[in-house]
C-alpha positions in Angstrom: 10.3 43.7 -38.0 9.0 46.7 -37.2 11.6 47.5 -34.4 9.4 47.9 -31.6 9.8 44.9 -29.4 10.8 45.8 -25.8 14.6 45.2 -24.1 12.6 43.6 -20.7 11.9 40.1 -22.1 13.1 37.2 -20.3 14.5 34.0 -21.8 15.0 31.1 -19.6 17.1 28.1 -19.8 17.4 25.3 -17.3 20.9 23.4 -16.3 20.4 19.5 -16.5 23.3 16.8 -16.6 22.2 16.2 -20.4 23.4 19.9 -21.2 20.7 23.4 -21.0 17.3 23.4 -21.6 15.1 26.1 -23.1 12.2 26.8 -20.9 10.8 29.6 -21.7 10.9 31.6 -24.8 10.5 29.1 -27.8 8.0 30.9 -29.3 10.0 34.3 -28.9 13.2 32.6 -30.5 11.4 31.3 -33.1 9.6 34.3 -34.3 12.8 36.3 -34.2 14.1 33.9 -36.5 11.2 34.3 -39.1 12.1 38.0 -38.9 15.5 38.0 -39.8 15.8 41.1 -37.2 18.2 41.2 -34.3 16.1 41.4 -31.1 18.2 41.7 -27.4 16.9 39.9 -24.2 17.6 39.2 -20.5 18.7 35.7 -21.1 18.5 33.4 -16.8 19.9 30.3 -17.1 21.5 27.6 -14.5 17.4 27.7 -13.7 15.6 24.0 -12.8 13.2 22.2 -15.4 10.6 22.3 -12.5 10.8 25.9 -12.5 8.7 25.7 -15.9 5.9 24.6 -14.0 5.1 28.3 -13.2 6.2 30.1 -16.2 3.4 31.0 -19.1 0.3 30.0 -17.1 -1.5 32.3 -19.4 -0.5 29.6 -22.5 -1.7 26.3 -21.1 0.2 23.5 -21.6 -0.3 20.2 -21.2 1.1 17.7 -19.1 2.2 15.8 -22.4 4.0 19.4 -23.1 5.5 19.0 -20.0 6.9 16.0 -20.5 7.8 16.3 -24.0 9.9 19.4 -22.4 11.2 17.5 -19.8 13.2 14.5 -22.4 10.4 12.0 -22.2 9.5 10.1 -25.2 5.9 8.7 -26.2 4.8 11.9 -24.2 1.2 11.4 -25.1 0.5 7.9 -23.6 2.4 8.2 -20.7 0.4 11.3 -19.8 -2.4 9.3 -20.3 -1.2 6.7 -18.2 -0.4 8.9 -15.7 -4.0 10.2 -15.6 -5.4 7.0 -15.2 -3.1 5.9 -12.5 -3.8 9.3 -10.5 -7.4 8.5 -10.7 -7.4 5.4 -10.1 -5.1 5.8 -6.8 -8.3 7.7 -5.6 -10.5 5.3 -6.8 -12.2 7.4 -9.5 -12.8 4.8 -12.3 -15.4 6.6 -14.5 -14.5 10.7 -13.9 -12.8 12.9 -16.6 -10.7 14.9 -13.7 -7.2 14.6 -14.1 -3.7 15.5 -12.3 -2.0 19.1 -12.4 1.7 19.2 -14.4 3.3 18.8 -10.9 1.0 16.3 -9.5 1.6 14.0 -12.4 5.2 15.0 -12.4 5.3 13.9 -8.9 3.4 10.5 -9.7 5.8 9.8 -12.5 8.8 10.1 -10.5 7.3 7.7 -7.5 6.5 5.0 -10.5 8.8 5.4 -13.0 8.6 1.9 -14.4 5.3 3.1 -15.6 7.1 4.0 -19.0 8.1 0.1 -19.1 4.7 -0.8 -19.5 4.0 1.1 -22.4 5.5 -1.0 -25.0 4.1 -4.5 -24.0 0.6 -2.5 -24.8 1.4 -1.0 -27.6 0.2 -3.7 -29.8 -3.0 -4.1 -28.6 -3.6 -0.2 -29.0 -2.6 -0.9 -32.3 -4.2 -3.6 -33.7 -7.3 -4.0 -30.9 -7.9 0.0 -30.4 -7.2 -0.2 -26.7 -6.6 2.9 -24.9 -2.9 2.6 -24.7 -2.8 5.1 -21.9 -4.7 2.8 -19.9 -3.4 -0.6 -20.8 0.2 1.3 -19.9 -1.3 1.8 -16.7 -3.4 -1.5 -15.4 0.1 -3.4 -17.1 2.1 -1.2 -14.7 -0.3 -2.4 -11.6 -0.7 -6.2 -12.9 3.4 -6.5 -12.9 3.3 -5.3 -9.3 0.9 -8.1 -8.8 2.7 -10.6 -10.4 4.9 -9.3 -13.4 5.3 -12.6 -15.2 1.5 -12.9 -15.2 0.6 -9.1 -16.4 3.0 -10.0 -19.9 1.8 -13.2 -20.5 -1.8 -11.4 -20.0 -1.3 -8.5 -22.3 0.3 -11.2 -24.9 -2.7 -13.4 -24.7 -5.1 -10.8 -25.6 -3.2 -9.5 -28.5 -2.4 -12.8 -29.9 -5.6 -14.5 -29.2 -3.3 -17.8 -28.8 -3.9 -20.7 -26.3 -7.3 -19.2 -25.5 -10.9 -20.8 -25.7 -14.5 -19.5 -26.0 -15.1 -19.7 -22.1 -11.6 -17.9 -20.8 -12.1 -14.7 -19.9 -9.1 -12.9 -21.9 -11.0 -14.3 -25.2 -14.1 -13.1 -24.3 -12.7 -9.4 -23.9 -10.5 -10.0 -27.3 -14.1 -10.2 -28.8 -15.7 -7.0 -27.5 -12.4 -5.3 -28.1 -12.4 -6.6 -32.0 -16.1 -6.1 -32.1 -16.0 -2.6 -30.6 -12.9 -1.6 -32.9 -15.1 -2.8 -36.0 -18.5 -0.2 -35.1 -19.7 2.5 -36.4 -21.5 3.7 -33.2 -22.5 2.8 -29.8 -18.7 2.3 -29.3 -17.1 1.1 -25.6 -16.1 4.0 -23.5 -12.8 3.4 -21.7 -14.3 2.9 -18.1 -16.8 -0.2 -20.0 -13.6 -1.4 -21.4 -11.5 -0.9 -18.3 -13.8 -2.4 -16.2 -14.2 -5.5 -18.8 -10.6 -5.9 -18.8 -9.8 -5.8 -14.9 -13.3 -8.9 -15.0 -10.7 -10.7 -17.3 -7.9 -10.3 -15.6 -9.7 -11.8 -12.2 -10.4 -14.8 -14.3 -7.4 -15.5 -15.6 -6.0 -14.8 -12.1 -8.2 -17.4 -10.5 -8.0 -19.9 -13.5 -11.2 -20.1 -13.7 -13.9 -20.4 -16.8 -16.8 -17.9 -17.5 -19.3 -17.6 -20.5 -19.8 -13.9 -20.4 -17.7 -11.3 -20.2 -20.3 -8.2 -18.9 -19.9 -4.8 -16.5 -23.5 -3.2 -15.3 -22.5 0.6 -15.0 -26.4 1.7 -13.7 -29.5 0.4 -12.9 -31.3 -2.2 -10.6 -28.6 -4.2 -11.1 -25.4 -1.5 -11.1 -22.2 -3.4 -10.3 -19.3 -1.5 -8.1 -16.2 -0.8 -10.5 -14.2 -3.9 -10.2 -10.6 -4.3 -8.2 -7.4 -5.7 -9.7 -7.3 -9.0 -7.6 -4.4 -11.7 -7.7 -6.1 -14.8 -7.9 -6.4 -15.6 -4.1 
């Protein structure tokens, strides 16, 4: 308003075959229009959307802003489930670290049927309190173990039908419901993504079990259990 903004800001807009983007200059745009003032800028376009990547790495955003940017819907679990699927493709089960924008950018476009395994979860982040970022991601890698298995799985432990005390999806349906119902002392998601891959295994092998447990330390520490297919 007060007429002093510089002539050398730069507005960017990407081409795509939906139609042009805005990549950088929301914020600009936006505050213009709460002024009411006429403001003049450089204005690039026929630009890429990866080309946001490196634009405003002073304002961090997200890899959920990223995608959010990019078209993708349900931005915020699929990020997750990117982040679990990165770390779990190096085998690091129970760490915090997670992708860069372009490495999970990457890792979405080499799986993208990773955003068909969000709905089949959604339920049981709903009504169990799973992480739905990572039951997007362990649905993703059950289907490429046997897809017909991995639904009939994640509908079995929403459901609770055709299960018994001793089969190993019921006995994770009950920490799940009894860890959505504390106060404290809650699951964290590596106790509850270990738990699940245990009852995947047995429902895999078809076989019974009367506990449903993962020992993270101790005398007795057990390694982080592997996805198996039953063999």
């Amino acid at each position: 308003r007060s007429g002093r903004w510089g002539s050398h800001s730069v507005i960017r807009i990407a081409q795509t075959p939906d139609g042009d983007v805005l990549i950088d200059g929301q914020h600009r745009l936006l505050a213009v229009i709460k002024s009411g003032e006429t403001v003049q800028f450089v204005v690039m376009s026929g630009l890429q959307l990866d080309d946001q990547i490196d634009i405003d790495t002073g304002i961090r955003r997200s890899l959920a802003d990223t995608l959010q940017l990019n078209g993708e819907s349900s931005v915020t679990v699929i990020a997750a489930a990117i982040g679990h699927l990165w770390r779990r493709k190096r085998r690091m089960y129970t760490s915090n670290a997670a992708p860069t924008r372009s490495e999970g950018l990457r890792l979405l476009a080499d799986n993208p049927a990773l955003r068909e395994s969000i709905t089949p979860t959604s339920k049981a982040s709903l009504l169990l309190k799973y992480p739905h970022g990572l039951g997007t991601c362990l649905h993703y890698e059950m289907c490429g173990i046997d897809s017909e298995s991995a639904w009939d799985f994640w509908e079995k432990l929403t459901t609770g039908l055709g299960l018994h005390e001793r089969h190993g999806i019921y006995l994770l349906r009950g920490r799940l419901q009894e860890n959505a119902a504390a106060s404290y002392r809650k699951l964290d998601v590596s106790h509850i993504h270990a738990l699940t891959i245990k009852a995947w295994n047995t429902y895999m092998r078809g076989t019974e079990t009367g506990v449903l447990k993962w020992t993270r330390g101790g005398a007795t520490a057990e390694a982080f259990p592997e996805l198996g297919d039953g063999q």
